[in-house]
Residue frames relative to the residue before (quaternion, step in Angstrom):
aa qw qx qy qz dx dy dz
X 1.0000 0.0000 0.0000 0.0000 0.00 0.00 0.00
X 0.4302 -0.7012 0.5310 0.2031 3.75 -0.82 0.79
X 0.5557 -0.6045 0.3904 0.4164 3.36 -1.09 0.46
X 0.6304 0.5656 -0.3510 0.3993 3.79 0.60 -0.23
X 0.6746 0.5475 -0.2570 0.4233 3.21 1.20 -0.35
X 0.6877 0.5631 -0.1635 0.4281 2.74 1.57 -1.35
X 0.4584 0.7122 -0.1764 0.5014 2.98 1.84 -0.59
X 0.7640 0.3856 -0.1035 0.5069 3.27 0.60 -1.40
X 0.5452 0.4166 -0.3756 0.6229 3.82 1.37 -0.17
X 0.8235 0.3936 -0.3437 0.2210 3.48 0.27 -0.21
X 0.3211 0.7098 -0.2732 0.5643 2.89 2.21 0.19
X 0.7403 0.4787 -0.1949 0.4299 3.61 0.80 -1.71
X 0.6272 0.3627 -0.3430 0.5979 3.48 1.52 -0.47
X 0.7826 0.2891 -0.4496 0.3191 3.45 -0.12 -0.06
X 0.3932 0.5629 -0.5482 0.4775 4.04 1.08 0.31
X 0.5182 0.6854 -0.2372 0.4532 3.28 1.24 -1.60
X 0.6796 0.2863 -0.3703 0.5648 4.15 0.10 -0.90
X 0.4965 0.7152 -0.4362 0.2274 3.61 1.02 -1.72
X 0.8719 0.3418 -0.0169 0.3502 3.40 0.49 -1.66
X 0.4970 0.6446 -0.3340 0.4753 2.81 1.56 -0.21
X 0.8889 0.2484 -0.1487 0.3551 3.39 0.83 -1.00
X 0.4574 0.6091 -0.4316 0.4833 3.00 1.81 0.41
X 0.5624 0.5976 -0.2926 0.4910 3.42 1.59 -0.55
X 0.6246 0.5491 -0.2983 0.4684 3.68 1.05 -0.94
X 0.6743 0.5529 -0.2976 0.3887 3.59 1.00 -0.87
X 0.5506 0.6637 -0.3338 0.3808 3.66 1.17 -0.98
X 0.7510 0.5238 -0.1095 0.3870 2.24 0.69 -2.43
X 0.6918 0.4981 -0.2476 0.4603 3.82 1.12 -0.90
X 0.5615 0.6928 -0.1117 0.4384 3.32 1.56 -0.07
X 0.7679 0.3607 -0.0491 0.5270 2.92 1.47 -1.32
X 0.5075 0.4924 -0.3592 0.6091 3.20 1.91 -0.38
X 0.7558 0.3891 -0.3950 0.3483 3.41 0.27 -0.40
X 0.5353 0.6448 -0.3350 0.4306 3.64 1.32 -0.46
X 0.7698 0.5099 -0.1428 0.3563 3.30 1.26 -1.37
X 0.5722 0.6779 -0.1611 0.4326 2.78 1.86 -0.93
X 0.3760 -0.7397 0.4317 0.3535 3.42 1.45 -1.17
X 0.5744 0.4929 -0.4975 0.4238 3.39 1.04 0.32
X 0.7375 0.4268 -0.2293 0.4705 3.70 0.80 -0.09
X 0.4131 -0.7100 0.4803 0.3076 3.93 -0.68 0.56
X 0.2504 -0.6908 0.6458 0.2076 3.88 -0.84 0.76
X 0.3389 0.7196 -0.5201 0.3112 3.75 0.81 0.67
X 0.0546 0.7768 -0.6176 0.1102 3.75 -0.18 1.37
X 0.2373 0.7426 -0.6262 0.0127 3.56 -1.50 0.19
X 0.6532 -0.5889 0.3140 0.3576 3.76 -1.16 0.81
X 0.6864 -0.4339 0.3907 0.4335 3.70 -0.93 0.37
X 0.0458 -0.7709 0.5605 0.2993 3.71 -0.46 0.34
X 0.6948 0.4137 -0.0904 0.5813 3.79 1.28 -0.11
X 0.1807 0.8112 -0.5542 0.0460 3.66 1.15 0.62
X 0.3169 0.6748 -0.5515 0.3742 3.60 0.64 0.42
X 0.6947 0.4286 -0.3026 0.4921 3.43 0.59 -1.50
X 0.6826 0.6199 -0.2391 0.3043 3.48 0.53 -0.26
X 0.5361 0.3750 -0.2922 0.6975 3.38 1.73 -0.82
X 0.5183 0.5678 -0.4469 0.4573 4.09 0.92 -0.20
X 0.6689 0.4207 -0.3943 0.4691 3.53 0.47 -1.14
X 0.6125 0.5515 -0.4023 0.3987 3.80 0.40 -0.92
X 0.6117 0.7450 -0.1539 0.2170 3.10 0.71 -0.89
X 0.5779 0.4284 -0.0248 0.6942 2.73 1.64 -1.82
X 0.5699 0.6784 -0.3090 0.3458 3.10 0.48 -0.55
X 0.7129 0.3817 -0.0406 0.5870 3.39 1.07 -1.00
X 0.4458 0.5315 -0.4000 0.5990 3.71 1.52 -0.62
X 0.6966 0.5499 -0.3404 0.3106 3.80 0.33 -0.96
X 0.5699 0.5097 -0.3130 0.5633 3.72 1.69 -0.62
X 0.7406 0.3794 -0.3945 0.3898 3.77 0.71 -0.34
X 0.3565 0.6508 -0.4459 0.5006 3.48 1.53 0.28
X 0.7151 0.6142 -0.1715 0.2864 3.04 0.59 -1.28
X 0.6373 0.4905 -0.0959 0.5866 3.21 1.65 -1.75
X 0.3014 0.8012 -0.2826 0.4327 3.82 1.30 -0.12
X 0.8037 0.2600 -0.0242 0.5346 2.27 -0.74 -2.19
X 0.6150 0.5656 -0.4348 0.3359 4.19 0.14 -1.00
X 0.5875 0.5898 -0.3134 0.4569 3.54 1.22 -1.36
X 0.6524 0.5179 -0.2191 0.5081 3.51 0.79 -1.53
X 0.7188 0.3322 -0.3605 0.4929 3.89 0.50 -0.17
X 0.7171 0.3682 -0.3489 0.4780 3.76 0.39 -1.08
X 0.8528 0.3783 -0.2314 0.2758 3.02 0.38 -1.01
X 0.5893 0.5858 -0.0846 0.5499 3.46 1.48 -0.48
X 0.7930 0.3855 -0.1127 0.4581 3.38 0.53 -1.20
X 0.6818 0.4038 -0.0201 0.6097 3.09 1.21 -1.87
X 0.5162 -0.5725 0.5628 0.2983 3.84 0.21 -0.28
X 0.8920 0.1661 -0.2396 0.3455 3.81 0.17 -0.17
X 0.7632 -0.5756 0.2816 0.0830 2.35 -2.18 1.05
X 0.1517 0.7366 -0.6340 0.1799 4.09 -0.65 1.60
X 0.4372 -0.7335 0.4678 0.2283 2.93 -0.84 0.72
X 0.5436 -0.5901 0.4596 0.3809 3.77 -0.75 1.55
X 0.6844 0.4690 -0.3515 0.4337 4.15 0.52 -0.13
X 0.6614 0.4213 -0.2705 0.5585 3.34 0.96 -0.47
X 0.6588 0.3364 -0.5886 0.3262 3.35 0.96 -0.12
X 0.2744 0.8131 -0.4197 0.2957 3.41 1.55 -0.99
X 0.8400 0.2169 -0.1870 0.4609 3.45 -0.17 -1.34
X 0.4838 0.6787 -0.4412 0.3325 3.94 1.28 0.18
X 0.6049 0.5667 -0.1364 0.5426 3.06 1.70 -1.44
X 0.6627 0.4944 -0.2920 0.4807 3.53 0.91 -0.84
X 0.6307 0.4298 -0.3419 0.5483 3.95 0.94 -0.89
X 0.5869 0.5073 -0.4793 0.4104 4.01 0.78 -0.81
X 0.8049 0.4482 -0.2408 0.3052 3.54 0.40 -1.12
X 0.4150 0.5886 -0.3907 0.5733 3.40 1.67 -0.04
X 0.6149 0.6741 -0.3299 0.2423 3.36 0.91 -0.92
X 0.7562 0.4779 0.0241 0.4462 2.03 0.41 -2.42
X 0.5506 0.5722 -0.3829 0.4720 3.87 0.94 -0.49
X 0.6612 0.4707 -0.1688 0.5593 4.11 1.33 -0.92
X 0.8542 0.1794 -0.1575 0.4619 3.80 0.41 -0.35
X 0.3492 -0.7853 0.4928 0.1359 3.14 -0.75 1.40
X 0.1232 0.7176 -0.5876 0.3530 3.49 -1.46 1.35
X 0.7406 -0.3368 0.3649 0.4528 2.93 -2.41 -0.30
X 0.8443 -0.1283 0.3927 0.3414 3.76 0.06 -0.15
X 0.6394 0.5117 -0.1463 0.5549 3.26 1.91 -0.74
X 0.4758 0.4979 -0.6910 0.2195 3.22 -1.88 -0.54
X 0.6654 0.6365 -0.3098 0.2367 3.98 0.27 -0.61
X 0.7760 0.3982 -0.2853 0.3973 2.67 1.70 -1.21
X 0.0301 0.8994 -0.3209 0.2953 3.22 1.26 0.13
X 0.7497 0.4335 0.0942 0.4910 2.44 0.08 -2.13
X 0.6004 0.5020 -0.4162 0.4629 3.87 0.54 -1.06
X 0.4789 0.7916 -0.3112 0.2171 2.87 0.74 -1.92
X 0.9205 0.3526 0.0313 0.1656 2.38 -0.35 -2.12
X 0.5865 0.5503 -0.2084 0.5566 3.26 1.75 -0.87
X 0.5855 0.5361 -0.3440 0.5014 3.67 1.22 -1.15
X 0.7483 0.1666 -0.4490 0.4590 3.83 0.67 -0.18
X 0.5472 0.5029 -0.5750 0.3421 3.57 0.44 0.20
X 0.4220 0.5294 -0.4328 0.5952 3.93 1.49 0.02
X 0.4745 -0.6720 0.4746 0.3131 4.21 0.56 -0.29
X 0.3015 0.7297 -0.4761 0.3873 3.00 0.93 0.64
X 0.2622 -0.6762 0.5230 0.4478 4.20 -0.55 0.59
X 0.4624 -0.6864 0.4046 0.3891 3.79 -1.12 0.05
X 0.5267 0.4689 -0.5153 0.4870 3.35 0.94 0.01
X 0.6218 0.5073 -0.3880 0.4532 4.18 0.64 0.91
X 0.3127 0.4000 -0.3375 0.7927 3.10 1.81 -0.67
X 0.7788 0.2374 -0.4977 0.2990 3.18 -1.74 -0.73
X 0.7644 0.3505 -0.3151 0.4401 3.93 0.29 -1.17
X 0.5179 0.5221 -0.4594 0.4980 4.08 0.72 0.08
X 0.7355 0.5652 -0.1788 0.3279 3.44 0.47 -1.24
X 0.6027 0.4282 -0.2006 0.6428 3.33 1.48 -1.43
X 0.5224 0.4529 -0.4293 0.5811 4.12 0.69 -0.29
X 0.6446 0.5403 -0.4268 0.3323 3.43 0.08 -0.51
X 0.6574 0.4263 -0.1198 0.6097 3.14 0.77 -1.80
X 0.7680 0.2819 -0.4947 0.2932 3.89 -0.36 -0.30
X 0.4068 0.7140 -0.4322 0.3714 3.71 1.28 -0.14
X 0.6307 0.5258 -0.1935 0.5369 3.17 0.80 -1.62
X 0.7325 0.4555 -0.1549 0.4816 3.79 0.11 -0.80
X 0.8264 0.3354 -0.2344 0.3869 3.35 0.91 -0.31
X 0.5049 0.5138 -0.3247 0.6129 2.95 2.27 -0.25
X 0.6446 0.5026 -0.4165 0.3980 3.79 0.71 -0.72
X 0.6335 0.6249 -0.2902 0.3520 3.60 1.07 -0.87
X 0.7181 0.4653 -0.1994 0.4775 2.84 1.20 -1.48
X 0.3677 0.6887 -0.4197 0.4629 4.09 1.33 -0.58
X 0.7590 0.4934 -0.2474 0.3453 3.48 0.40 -1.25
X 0.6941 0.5394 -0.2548 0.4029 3.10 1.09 -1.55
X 0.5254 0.6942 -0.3316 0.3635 3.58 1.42 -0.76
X 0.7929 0.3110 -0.1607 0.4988 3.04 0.52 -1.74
X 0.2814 0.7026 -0.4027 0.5148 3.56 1.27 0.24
X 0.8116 0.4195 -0.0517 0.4032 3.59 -0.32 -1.93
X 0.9085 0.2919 -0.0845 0.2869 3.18 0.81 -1.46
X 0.2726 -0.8761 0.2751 0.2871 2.42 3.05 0.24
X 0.0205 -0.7758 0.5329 -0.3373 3.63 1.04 1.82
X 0.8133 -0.0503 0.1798 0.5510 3.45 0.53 -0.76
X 0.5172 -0.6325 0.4815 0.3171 3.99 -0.88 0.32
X 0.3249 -0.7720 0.5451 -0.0374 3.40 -0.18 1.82
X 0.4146 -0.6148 0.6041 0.2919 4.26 -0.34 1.36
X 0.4224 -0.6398 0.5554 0.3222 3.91 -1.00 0.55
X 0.6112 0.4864 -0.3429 0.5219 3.85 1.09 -1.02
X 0.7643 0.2450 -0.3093 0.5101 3.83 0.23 -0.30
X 0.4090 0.5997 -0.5760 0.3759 3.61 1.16 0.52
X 0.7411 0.5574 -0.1440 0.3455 2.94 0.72 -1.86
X 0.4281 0.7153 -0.2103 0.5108 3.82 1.37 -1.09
X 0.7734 0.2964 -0.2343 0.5090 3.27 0.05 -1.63
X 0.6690 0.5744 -0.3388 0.3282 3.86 0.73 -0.94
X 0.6631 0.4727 -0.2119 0.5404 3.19 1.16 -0.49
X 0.5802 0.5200 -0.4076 0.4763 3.85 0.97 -0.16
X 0.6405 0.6176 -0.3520 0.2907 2.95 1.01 -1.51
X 0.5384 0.6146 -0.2961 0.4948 3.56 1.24 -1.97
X 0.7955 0.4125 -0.3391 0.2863 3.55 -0.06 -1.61
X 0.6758 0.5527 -0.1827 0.4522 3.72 1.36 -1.48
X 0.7455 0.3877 -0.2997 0.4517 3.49 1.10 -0.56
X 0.2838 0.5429 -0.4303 0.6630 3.88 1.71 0.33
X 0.6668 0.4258 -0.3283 0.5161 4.14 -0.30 -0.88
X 0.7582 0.5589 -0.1880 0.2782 3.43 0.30 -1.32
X 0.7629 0.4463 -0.1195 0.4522 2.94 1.28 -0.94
X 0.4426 0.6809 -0.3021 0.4993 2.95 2.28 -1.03
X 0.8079 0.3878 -0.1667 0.4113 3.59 0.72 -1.06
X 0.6412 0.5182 -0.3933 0.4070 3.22 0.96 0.37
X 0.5311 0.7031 -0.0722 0.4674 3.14 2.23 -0.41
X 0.3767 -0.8063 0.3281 0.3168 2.36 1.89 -0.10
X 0.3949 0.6480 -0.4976 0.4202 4.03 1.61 -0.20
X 0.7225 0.4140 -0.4221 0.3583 3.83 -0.41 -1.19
X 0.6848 0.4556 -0.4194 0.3843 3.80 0.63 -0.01
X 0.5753 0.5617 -0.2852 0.5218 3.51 1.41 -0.06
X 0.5177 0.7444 -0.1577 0.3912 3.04 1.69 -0.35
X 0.5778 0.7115 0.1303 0.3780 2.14 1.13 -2.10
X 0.7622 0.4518 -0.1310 0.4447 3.10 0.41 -1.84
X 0.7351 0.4471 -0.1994 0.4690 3.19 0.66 -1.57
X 0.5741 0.5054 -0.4344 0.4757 3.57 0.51 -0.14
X 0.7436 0.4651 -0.2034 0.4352 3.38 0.54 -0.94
X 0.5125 0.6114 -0.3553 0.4872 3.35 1.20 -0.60
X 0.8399 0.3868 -0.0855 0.3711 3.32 0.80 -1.60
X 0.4764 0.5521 -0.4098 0.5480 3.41 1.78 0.04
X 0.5938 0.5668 -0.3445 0.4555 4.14 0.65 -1.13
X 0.7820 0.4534 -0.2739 0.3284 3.38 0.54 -0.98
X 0.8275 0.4355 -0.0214 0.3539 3.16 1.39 -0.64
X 0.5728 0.1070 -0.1818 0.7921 3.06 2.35 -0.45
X 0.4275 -0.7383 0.4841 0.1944 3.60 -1.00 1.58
X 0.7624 0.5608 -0.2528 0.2008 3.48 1.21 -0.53
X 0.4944 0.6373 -0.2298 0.5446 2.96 2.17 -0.47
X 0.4275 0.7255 -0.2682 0.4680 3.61 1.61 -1.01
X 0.6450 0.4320 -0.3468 0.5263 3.87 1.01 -0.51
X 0.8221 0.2680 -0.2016 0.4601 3.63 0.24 -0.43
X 0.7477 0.2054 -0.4831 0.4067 3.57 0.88 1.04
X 0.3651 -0.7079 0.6031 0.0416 3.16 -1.74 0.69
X 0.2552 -0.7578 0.6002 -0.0189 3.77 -0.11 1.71
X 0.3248 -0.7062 0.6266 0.0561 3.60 -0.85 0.30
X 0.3031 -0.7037 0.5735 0.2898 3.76 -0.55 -0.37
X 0.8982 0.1671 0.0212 0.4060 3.38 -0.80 0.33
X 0.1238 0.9424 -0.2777 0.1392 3.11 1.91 0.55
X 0.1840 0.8010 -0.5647 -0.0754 3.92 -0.13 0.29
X 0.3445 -0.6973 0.6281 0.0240 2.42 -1.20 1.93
X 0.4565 0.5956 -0.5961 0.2856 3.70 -1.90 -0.47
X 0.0920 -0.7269 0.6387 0.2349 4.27 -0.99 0.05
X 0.2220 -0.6652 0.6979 0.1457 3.37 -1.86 0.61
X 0.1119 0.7260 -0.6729 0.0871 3.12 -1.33 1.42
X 0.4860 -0.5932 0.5636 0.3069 3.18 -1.04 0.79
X 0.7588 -0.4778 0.3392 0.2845 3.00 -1.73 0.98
X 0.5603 0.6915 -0.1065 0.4433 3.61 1.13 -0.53
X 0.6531 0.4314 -0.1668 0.5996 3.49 1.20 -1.37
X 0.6501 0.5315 -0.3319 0.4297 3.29 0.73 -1.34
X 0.7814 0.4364 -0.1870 0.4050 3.43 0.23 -0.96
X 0.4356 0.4298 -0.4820 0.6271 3.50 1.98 0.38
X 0.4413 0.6336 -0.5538 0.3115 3.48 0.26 -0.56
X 0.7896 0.2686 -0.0719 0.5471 2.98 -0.33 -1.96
X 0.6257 0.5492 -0.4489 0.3247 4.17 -0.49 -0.18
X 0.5410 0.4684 -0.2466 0.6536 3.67 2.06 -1.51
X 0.6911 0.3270 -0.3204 0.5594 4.21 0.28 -0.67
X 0.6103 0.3432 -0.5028 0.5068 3.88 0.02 0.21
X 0.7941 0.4065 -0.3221 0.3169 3.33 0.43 -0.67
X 0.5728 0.4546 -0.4383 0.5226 3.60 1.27 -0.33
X 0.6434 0.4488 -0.4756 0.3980 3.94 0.90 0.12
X 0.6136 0.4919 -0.4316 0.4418 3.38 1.07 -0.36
X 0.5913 0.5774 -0.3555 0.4366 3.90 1.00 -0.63
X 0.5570 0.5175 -0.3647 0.5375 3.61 1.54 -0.91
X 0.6022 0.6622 -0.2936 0.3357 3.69 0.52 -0.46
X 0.7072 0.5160 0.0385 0.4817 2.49 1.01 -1.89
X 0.5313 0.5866 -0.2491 0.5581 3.57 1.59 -0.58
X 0.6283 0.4046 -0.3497 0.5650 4.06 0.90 -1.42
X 0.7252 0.5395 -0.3548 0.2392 3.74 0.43 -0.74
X 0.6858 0.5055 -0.3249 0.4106 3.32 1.21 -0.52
X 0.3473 0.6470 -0.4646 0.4949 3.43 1.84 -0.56
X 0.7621 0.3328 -0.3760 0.4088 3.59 -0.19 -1.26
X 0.7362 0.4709 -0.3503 0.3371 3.82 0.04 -1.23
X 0.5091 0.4556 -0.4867 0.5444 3.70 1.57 -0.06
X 0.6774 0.2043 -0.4406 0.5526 3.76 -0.12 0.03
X 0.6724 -0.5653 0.4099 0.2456 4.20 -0.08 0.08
X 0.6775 0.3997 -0.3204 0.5278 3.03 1.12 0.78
X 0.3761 -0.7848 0.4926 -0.0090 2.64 -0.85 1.94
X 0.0369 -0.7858 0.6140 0.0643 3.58 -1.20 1.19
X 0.5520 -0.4326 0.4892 0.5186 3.66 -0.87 -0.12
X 0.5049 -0.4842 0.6380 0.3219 3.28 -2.03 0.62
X 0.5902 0.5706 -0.4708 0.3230 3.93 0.67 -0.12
X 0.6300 0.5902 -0.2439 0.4420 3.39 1.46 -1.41
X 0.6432 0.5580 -0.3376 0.4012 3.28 1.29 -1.14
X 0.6976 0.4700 -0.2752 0.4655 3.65 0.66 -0.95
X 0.6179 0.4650 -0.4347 0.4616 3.48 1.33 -0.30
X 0.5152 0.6941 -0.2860 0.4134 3.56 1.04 -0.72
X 0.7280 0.4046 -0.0540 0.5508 3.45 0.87 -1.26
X 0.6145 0.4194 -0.3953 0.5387 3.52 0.89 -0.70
X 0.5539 0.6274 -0.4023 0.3712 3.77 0.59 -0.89
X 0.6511 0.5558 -0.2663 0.4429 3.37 0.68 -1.55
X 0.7603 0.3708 -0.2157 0.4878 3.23 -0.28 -1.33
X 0.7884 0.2733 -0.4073 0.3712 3.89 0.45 -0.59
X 0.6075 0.6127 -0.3661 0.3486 3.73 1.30 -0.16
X 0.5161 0.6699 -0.2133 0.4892 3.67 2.07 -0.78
X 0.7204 0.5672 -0.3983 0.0240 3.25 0.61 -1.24
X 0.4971 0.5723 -0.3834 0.5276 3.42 1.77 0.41
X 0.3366 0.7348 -0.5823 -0.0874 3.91 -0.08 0.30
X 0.4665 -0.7164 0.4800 0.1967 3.21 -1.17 -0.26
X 0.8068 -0.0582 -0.2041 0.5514 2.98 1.85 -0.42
X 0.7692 -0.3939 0.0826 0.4963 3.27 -0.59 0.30
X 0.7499 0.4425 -0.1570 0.4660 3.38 -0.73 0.36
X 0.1997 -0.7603 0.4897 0.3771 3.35 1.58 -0.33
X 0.1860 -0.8647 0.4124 -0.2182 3.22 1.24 1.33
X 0.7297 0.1654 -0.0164 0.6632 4.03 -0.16 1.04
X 0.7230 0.3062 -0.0824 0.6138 3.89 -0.45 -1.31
X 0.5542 0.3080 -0.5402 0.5534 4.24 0.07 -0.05
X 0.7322 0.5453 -0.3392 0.2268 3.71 -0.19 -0.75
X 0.6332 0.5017 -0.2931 0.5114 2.94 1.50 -1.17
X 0.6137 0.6033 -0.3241 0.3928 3.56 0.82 -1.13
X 0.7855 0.3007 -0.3288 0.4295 3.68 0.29 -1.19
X 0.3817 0.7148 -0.3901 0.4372 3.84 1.52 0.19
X 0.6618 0.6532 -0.0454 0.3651 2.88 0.76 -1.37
X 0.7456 0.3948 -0.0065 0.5368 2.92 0.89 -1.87
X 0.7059 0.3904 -0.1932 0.5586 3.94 0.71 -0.99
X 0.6126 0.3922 -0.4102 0.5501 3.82 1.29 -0.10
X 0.6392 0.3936 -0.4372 0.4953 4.04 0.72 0.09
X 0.7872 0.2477 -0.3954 0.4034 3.85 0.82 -0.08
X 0.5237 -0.7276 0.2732 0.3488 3.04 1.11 0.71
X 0.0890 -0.8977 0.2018 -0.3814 3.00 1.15 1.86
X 0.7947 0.5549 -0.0549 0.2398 2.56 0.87 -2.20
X 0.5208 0.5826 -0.4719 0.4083 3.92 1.15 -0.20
X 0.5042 0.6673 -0.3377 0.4318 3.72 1.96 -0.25
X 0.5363 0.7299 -0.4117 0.1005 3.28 0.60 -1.25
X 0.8077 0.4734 -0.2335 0.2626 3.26 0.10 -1.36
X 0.4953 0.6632 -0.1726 0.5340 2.97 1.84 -1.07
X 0.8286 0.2100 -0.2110 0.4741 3.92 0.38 -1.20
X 0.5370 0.6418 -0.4046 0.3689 3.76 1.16 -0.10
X 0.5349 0.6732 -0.3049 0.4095 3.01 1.53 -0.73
X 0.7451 0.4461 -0.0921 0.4872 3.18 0.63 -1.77
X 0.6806 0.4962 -0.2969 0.4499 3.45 1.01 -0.65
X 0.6593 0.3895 -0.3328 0.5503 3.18 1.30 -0.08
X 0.4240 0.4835 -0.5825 0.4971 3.76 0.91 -0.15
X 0.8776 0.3597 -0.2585 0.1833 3.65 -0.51 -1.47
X 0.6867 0.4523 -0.1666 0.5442 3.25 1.43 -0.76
X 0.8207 0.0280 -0.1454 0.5519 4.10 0.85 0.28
X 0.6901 0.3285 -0.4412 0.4703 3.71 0.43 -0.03
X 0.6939 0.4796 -0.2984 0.4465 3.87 0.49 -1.01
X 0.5482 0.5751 -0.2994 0.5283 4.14 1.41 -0.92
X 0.8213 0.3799 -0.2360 0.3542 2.95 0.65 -1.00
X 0.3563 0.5860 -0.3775 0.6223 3.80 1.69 -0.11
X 0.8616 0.4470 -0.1918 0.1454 3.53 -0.25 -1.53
X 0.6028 0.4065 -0.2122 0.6530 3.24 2.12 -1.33
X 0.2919 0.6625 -0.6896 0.0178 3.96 0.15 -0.11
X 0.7396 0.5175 -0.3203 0.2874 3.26 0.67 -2.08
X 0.8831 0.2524 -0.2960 0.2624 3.21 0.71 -0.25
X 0.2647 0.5763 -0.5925 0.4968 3.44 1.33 1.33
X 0.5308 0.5385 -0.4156 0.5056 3.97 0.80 -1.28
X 0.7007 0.4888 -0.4473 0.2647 3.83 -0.09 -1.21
X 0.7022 0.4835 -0.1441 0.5023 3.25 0.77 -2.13
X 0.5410 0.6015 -0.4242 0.4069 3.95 0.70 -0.90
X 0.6822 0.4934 -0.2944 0.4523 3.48 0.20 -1.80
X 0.7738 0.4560 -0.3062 0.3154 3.68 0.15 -1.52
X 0.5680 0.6317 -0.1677 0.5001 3.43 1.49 -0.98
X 0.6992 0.3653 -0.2408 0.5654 4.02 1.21 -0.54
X 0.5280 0.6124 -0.3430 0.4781 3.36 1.32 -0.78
X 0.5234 0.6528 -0.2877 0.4659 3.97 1.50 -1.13
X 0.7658 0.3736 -0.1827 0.4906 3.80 0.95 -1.28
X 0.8805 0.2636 -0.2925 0.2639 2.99 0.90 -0.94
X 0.5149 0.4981 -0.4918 0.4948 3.63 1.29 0.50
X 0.6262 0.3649 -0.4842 0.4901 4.17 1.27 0.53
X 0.4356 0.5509 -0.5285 0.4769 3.50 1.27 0.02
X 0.7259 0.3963 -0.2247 0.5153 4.05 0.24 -1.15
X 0.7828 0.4572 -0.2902 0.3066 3.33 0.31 0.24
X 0.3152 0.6648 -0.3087 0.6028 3.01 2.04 0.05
């Protein structure tokens, strides 16, 4: 198969998830509308301002993202990326990760993969990247428990429980990776994938004598987690303008509960988009804060800003990193 083809098939499958899960939502929509567990109450933005705002933030949340990455590679790990390049790393993951269905994944891949075509080894990518993501996860978990404990706001019991169990699972990882173990991990996995598939073997880079584990000064750390509280408070802040565009005003607490829910009720999807199982969740959630005569109305929008409009906005920079990343096979494909 030529690269243009291969190209063009990989396009046809990802329009291919595209529709699938824009199709899964309707369809998960209308059953729930018909069914009666869900209000068929719709009406136009009265404030569609708030709405190009929510998008807005929305995207502010990827330069959080590119941050905190700087603050590991470049900080933790000793080398040298520019806080813009990661930017647009975080931006191609989330294009990703919006296209492949999963744990939450398929983006990082992609990081991965580009961070060793930057010369990075990939067991460093892989152990920066997974640090990335268990921060996030361990602040979003822990968000809940707060408003939980301090009984801020009425906490779903199924995304209580969820979030308790990430935490355990993310704060085991965490520690693994400061131990400096998940890069030994790491390695050996990778060692044993190269050897065995020739094609994956192009996009990693093993080092000898690697030493894995990150140093930050009391200081950095505590950016970490201050830049990942704050992209959860901005995620909050995002569900809230959805509502105040249709006139209805919630707290910025409800919002972050709203959003924390999501993300901890999804982290299983199956298809893109958490495609089918988002719907049920923000049901769920907006029918325990008494919410729910909203639903149809903010699922919509919440899906415009957070997977159909993302997914328009980051292409150029999945195309950028994509192209450079095929260019990787095919000048080791011709050189063979």
């Amino acid at each position: 198969m030529s690269e243009r083809n291969r190209i063009s098939e990989d396009w046809r499958r990802d329009v291919l998830f595209i529709v699938i899960s824009i199709v899964t939502i309707i369809i998960t929509i209308i059953i729930l509308i018909k069914s009666g567990l869900a209000t068929s109450r719709y009406e136009m933005p009265r404030y569609p301002f708030y709405l190009i705002e929510s998008e807005l933030i929305y995207l502010t949340q990827l330069i959080l993202i590119g941050i905190r990455l700087s603050i590991i590679f470049n900080r933790g790990m000793g080398y040298k990326i520019e806080t813009t390049e990661l930017i647009k790393i975080a931006a191609a993951q989330t294009f990703t990760s919006l296209l492949i269905p999963g744990f939450y994944i398929g983006g990082e891949a992609v990081s991965i993969a580009y961070l060793t075509y930057k010369g990075l080894p990939t067991t460093r990518a892989t152990e920066g990247v997974v640090l990335r993501y268990t921060i996030d996860t361990i602040t979003l978990t822990s968000i809940i428990l707060v408003l939980y404990l301090f009984n801020l706001v009425t906490v779903p019991i199924i995304a209580l429980i969820v979030a308790l169990i990430l935490l355990i699972a993310y704060t085991v990882l965490f520690i693994t990776i400061v131990n400096a173990r998940l890069g030994g991990y790491i390695e050996r996995i990778f060692r044993y994938i190269s050897l065995r598939i020739k094609f994956v073997s192009n996009f990693i880079l093993i080092n000898q004598n690697e030493t894995y584990g990150l140093k930050f000064t009391p200081l950095e750390n505590l950016a970490l987690f201050i830049i990942s509280i704050t992209q959860w408070f901005l995620s909050g802040l995002n569900v809230m303008l959805i509502f105040y565009a249709f006139g209805v005003h919630i707290g910025l607490t409800t919002g972050i509960l709203i959003s924390s829910s999501y993300v901890i009720l999804t982290y299983v999807s199956v298809l893109p988009g958490s495609a089918g199982i988002g719907e049920l969740a923000n049901l769920y959630v907006l029918n325990s804060l008494g919410l729910g005569n909203y639903y149809l109305i903010y699922d919509v929008w919440f899906r415009a800003i957070t997977y159909i409009v993302p997914l328009i906005i980051l292409m150029p920079a999945f195309l950028s990193i994509s192209r450079k990343l095929t260019m990787i096979n095919t000048n080791h494909r011709s050189s063979r």
